[in-house]
N, C-alpha and C positions, 0 to 999 in steps of 0.2 A: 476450594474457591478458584474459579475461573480469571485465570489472567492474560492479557497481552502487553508482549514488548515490543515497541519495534527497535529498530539499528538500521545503521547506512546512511543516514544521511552527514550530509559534511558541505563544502566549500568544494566550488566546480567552477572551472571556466564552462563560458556559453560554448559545444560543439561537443562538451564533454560527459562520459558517465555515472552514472550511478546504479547501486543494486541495493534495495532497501529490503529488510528481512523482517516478518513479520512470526512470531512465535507464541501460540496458546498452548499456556498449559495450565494443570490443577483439571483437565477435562477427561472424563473417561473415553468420550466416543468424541469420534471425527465431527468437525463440523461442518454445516451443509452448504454454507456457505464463506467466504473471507473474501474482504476486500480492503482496498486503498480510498480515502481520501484526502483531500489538503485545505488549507485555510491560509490565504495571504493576510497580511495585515491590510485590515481596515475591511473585508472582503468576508462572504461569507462561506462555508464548509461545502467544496464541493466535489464531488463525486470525482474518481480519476480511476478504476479500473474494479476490475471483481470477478472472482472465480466460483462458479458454485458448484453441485452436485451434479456429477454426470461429465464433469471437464467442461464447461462452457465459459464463456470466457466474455465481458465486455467490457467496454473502453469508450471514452468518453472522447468525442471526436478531436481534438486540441492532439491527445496524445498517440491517436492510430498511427502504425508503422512507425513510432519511436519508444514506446513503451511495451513493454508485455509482463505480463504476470504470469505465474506458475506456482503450484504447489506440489512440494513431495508428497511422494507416495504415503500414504497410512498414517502421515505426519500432519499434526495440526500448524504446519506449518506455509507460509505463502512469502512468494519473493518479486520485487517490482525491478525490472530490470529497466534501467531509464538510459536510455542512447540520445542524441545529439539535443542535451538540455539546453534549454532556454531561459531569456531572465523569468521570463513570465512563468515558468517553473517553478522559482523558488516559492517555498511555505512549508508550513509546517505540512506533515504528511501522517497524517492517523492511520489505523489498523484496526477495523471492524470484523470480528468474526460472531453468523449466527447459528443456534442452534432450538429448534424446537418452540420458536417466538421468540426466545431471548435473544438479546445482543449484547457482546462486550467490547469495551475500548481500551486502545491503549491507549497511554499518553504522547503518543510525539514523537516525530525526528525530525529534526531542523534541514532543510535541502535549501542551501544558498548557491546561486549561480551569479558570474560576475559575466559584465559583457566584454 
């Protein structure tokens, strides 16, 4: 059975960072794709960055040049490294990974920033 955690998020001043980690496993093969989303309150699920096959990499304009993603090598693994947060940053932040039409989610990591 296919699962994702994430981890990283916390309490941040605004200027400040974060590295949120994303980890599937139960999966025999890499997946072709993993990404970041988030969800504010009241707001609906939207898209914040994504890596897929081949190292390609995009980002949702809000976050260029202060967010980057990466994935290890051979690792069903992806990391959202977040530099100078903002309020408008915080929310809940999901972990999407697909593989062969499917998709799995994780449940959550809370990223609050204070101004």
């Amino acid at each position: 059975q296919v699962q994702v955690a994430e981890s990283g998020g916390g309490l941040v001043q605004a200027g400040g960072s974060l590295r949120l980690v994303c980890v599937v496993s139960g999966s025999p093969l890499p997946m072709n794709a993993m990404g970041w989303y988030r969800q504010a309150p009241g707001k609906q699920r939207q898209f914040v960055a994504a890596w897929r096959h081949g190292d390609l990499k995009t980002y949702v304009d809000p976050v260029k040049g202060r967010f980057t993603i990466s994935r290890e090598n051979t690792e069903n693994r992806v990391y959202l490294e977040m530099n100078n947060l903002k309020p408008e940053d915080a929310a809940v932040y999901y972990c999407g990974a697909g593989k062969s039409g499917l998709e799995f989610w994780g449940k959550g990591t809370l990223v609050t920033v204070s101004s």
